[in-house]
C-alpha positions as CSV (number, residue, x, y, z in Angstrom):
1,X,-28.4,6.0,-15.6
2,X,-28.0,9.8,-16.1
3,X,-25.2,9.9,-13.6
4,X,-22.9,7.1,-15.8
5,X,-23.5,9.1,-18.7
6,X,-22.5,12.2,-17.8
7,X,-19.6,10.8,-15.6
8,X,-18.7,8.8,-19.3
9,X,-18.7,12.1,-21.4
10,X,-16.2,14.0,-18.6
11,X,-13.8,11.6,-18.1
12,X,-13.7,11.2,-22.3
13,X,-12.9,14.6,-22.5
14,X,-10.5,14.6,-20.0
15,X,-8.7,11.9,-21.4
16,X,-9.2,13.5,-24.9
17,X,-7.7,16.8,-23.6
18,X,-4.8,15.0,-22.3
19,X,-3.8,13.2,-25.5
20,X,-3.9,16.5,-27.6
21,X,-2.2,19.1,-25.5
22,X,0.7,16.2,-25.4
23,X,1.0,16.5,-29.3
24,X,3.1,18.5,-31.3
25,X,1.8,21.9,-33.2
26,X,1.8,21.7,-37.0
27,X,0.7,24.9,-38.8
28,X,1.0,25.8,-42.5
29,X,0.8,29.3,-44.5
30,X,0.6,30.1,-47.8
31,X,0.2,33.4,-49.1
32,X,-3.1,34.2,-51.3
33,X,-3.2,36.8,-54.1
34,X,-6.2,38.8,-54.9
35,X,-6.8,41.0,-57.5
36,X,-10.0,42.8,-59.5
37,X,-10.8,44.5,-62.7
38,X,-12.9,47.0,-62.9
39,X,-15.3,47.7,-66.1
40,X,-17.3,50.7,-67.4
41,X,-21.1,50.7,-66.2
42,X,-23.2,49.6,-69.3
43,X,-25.2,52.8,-70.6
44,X,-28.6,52.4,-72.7
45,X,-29.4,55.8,-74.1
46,X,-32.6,56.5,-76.3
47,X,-32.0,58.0,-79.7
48,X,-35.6,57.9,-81.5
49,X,-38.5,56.7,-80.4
50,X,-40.6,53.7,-82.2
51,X,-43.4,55.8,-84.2
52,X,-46.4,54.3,-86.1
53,X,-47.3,57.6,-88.0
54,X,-50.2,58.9,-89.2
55,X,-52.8,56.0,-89.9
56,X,-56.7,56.3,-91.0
57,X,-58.1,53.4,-89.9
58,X,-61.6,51.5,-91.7
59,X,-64.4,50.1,-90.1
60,X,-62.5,46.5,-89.4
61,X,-59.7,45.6,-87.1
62,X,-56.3,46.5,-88.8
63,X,-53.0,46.6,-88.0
64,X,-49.4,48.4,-88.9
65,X,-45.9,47.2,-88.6
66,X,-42.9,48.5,-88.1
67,X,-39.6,46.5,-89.4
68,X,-36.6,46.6,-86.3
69,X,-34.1,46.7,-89.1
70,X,-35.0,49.0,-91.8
71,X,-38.0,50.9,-90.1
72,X,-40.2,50.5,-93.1
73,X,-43.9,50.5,-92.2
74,X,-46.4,48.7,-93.8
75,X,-50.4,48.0,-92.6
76,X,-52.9,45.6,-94.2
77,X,-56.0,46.6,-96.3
78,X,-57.6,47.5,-93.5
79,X,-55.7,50.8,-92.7
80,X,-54.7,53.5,-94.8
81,X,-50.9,55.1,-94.1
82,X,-51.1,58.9,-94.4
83,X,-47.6,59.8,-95.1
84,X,-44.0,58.5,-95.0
85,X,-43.7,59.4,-90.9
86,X,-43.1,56.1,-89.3
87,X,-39.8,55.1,-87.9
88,X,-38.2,52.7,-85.9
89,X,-36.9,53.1,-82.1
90,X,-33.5,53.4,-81.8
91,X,-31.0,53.1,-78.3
92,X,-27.7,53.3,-78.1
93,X,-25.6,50.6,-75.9
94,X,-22.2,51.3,-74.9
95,X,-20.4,49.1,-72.6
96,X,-16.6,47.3,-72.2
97,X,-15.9,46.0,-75.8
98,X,-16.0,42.2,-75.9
99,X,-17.9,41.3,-72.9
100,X,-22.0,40.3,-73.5
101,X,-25.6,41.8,-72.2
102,X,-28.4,40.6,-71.8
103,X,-31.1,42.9,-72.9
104,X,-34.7,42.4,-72.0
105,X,-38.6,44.4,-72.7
106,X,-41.3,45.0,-70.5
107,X,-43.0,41.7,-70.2
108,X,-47.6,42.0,-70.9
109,X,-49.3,44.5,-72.9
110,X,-48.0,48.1,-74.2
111,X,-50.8,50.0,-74.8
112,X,-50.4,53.8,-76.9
113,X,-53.3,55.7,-75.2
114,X,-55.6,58.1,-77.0
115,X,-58.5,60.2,-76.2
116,X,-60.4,59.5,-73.3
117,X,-60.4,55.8,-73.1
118,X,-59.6,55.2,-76.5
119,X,-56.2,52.6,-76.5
120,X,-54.3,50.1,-79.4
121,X,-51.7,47.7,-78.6
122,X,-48.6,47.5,-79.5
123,X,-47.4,43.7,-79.5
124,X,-45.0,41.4,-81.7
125,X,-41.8,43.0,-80.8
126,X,-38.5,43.0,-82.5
127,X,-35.0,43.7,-82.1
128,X,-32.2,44.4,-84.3
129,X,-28.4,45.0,-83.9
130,X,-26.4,46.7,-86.3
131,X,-28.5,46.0,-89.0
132,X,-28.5,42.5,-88.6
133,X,-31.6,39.9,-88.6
134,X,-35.0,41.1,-86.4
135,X,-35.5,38.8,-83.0
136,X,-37.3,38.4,-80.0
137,X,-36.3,39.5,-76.3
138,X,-34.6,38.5,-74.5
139,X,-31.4,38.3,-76.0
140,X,-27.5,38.5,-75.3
141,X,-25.4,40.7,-77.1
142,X,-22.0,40.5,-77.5
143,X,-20.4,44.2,-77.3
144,X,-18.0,44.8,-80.3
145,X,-14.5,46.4,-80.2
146,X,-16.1,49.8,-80.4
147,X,-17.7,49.4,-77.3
148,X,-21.0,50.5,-78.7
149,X,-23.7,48.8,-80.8
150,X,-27.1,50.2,-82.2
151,X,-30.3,48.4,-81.5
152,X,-33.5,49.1,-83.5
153,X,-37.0,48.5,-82.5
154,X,-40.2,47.7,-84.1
155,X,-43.8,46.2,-83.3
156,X,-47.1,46.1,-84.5
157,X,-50.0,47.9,-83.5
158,X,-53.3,47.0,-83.8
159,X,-55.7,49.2,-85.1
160,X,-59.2,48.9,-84.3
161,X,-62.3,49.3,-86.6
162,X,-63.4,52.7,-86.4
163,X,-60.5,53.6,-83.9
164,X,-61.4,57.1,-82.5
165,X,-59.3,59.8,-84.2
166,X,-56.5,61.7,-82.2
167,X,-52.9,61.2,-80.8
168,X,-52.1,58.4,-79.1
169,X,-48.8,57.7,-77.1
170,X,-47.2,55.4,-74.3
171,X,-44.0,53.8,-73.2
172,X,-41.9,50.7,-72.8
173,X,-39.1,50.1,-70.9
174,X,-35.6,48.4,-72.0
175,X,-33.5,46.9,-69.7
176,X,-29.8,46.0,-70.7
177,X,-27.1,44.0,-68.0
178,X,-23.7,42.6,-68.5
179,X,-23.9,38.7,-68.3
């Protein structure tokens, strides 16, 4: 049974070989263009960075916010705001005018660090372009004709009862990409 096979798959080929080397060539060729523009990188660049002030906190849980748009601060009863100090972050995005990013935050918690092991949260945060309404992140951005668009940060932070006194401080990161 093997044999027949094999001998069936040889002589098809043969026969198959035979009936295309007898054929005429046909060939085509068309000519292709390719071509590629090439756009300034995107650039994110910190101006200011997001600042809660000076705050005396009670002896129940309290919190401050920080508007995106205007940078106003206010807290509830249960802090006291020493001073005008607070201000909104600000970054700069410059990029090829009329073409979109995507800009995205640091996804879990954002914690300012204080003395020894003393920490508040920062959470709730907002975003603002050029003065326009506050929103979440993600969000796409389109890039206007002067290539370059301010966007405004602000959170809340939440203040614990009794919070130990001192400086606290910590980061976040910003990530922008064209779409």
């Amino acid at each position: 049974m093997t044999k027949s096979i094999c001998r069936f798959y040889v002589t098809s080929s043969a026969v198959l070989s035979a009936f295309v080397i007898g054929m005429p060539a046909q060939a085509a060729t068309e000519s292709m263009g390719s071509q590629s523009e090439m756009i300034a990188p995107v650039v994110l660049t910190k101006t200011q960075d997001l600042d809660f002030g000076t705050i005396a906190p009670s002896n129940a849980n309290g919190r401050v916010t920080i508007n995106a748009r205007t940078g106003a601060r206010n807290g509830n009863a249960n802090v006291t705001l020493i001073g005008s100090n607070g201000q909104r972050g600000l970054f700069s995005v410059t990029a090829e005018p009329g073409t979109t990013v995507n800009l995205t935050g640091q996804n879990g918690a954002i914690w300012l660090n204080g003395p020894g092991t003393a920490r508040m949260r920062m959470v709730r945060f907002r975003v603002n372009r050029n003065n326009g309404g506050q929103r979440t992140l993600p969000r796409d951005y389109n890039i206007p004709a002067s290539g370059t668009m301010t966007v405004g940060f602000g959170a809340r932070l939440r203040v614990g009862a009794n919070q130990t006194p001192g400086s606290y401080s910590g980061t976040f990161d910003l990530t922008v990409e064209y779409q």
